[in-house]
C-alpha positions in Angstrom: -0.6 -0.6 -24.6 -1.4 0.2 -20.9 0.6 2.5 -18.7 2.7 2.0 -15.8 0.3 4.2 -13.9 -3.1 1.6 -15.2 -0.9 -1.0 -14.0 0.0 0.1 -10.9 -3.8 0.8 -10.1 -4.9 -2.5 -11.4 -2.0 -4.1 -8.9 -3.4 -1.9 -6.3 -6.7 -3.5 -6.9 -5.9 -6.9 -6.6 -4.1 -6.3 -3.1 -7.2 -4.6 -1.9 -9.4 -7.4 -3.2 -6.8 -10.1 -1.5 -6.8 -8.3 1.5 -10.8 -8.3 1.6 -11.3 -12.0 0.6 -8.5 -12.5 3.6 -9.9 -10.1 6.0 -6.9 -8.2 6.3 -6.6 -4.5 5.4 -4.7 -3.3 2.5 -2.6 -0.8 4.7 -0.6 -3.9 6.2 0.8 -5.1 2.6 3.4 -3.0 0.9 3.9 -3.2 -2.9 7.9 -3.3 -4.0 7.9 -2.4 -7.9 10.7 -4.9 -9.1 12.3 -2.6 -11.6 15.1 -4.4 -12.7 15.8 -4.2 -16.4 13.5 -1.2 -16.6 15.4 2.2 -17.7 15.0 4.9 -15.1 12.6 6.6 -17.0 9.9 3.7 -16.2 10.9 4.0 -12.3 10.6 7.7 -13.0 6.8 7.1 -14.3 6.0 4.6 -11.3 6.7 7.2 -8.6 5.0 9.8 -10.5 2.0 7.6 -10.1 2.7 7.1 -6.3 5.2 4.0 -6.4 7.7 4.7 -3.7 9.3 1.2 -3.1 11.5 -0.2 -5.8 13.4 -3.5 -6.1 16.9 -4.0 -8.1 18.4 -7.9 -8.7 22.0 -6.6 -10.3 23.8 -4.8 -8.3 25.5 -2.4 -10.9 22.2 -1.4 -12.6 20.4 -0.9 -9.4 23.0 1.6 -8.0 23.2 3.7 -10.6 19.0 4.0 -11.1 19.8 5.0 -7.1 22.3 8.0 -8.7 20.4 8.5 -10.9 17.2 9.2 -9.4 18.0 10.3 -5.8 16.0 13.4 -5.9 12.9 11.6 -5.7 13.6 10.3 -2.3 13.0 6.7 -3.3 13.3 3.5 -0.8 15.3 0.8 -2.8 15.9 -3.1 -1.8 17.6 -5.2 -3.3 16.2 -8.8 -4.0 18.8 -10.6 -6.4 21.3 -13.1 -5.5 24.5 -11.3 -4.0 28.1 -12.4 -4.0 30.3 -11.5 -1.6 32.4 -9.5 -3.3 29.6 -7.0 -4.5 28.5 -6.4 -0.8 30.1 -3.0 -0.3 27.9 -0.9 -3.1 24.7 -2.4 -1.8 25.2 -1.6 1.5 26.2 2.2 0.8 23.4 2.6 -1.4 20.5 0.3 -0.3 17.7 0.7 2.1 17.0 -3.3 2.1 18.4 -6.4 1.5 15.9 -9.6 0.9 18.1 -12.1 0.2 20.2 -13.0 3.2 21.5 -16.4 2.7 24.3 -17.4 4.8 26.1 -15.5 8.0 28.8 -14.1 5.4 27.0 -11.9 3.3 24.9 -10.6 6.6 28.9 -9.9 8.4 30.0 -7.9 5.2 27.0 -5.8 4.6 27.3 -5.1 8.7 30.8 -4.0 7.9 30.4 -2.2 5.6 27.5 0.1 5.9 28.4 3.5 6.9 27.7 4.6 10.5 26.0 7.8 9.7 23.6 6.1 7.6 20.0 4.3 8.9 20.9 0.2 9.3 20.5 -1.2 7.0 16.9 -3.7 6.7 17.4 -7.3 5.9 15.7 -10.2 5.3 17.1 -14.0 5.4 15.9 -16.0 2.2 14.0 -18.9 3.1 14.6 -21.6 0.3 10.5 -23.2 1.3 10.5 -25.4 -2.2 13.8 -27.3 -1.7 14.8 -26.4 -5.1 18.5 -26.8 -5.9 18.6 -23.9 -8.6 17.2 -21.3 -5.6 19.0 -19.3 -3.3 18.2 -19.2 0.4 18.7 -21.5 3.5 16.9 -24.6 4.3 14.0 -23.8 6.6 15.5 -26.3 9.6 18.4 -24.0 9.0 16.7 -20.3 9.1 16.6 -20.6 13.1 20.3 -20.7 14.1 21.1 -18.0 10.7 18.1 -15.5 12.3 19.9 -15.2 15.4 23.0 -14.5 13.9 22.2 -11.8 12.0 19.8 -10.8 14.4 23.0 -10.0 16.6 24.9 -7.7 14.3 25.3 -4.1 14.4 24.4 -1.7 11.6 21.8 -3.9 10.0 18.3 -5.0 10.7 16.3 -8.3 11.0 13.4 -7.5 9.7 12.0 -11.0 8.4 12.0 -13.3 5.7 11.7 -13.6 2.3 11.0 -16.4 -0.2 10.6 -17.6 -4.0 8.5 -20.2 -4.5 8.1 -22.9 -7.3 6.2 -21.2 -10.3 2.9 -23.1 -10.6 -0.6 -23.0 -11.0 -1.3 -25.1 -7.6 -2.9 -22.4 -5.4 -3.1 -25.0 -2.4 0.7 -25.6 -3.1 1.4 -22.5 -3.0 -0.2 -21.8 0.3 1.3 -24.2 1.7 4.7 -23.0 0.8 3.8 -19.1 1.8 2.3 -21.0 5.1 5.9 -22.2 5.6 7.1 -19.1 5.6 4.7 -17.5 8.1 5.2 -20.2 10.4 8.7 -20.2 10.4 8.2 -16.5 11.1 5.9 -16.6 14.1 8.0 -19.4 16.3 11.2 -16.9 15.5 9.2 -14.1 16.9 7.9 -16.7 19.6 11.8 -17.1 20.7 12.1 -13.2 20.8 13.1 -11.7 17.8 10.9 -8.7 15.9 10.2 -9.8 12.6 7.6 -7.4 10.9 7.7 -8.4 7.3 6.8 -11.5 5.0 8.6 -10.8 1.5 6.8 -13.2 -0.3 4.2 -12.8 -3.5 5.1 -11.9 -6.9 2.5 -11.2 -10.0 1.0 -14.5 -10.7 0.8 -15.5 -6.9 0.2 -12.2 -5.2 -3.5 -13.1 -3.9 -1.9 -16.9 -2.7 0.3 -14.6 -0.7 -1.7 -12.0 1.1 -4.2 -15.1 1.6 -1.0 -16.7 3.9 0.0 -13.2 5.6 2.6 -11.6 3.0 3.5 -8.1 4.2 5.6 -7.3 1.7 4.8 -7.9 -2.3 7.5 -8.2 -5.2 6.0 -7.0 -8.4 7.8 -6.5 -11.6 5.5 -8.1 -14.9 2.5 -6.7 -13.6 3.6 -2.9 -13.7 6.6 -2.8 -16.0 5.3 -5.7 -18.6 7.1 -9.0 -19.8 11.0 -8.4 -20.0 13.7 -9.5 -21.9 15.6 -12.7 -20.0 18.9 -12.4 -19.5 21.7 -14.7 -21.0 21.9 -17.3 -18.2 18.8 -16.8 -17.0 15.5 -18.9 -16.1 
């Protein structure tokens, strides 16, 4: 059985090789470790082999690994669906939010992150595959949402984020990552500062950096296969 550490260099060396074939440099594409289901002792491991990013989906496990393992000085996002009435712990204990999906969530999180702490870094989740099952806004409805959020105090635009379709369709999946960027560019076009493309996971990483992915989510490629949850897909 590999390590977390062999992993995490063999992720490493498909972003470099993606960024190469794409003629970008590595240094612009960070790697999030999606650690959710993962005990802290595997997060533990990941940062001893460098890892500094991490990425929660439930809200209750992610802020206790955050207790947990505060002494390391970790940066943690959150990336899972979020309900409005679980707001308030994210937004104490968070550095980043990727999964902005309508002007309620974006108000709450504003409201309730503390003052004395850094604002808190979002991203609105860009449904690109029209899937009913995802979460995330339409893309002819990610405009008017940007500028909302864009407007409110406490938190940060920082860009967008999507999940794709799983499939083996490379040219597919470009096109969807492609929608993202675009979508991207003409909000930064109309003003706004939108640094980061959250878009790429393990199977579909290369796709990503290919279409301009700043920002990779990567859970089965360092952790290995985990267990699916009871309601699940």
């Amino acid at each position: 059985m590999t390590s977390i550490s062999a992993n995490l260099q063999d992720v490493r060396t498909r972003i470099a090789n993606a960024a190469a074939a794409a003629g970008r440099s590595p240094g612009e594409i960070a790697l999030l470790a999606v650690s959710k289901t993962w005990p802290a002792g595997c997060v533990a491991q990941a940062a001893a082999a460098g890892q500094r990013l991490f990425g929660e989906n439930y809200v209750q496990e992610g802020v206790a690994k955050i207790g947990e393992l505060r002494s390391l000085g970790l940066e943690w996002h959150f990336i899972g669906p979020l309900q409005s009435n679980k707001t308030r712990p994210v937004a104490e204990s968070f550095d980043w939010v990727h999964s902005i999906d309508r002007l309620k969530l974006a108000q709450r999180l504003s409201e309730q992150r503390d003052a004395s702490l850094p604002p808190l870094n979002v991203c609105i989740q860009v449904n690109v595959s029209g899937e009913a099952s995802k979460s995330g806004v339409a893309p002819g409805e990610a405009r008017v949402l940007a500028r909302e959020v864009a407007a409110l105090p406490r938190i940060r635009l920082r860009g967008l984020m999507c999940i794709p379709e799983p499939t083996d369709d490379e040219r597919l999946l470009r096109s969807r990552f492609a929608t993202l960027r675009g979508l991207r560019d003409e909000l930064n076009a109309e003003g706004l500062a939108l640094d980061t493309l959250s878009m790429g996971m393990s199977h579909d990483l290369e796709a990503a950096i290919a279409e301009g992915a700043t920002m990779l989510r990567v859970g089965t490629a360092i952790f290995g296969a985990r267990e699916v949850r009871k309601g699940e897909t």
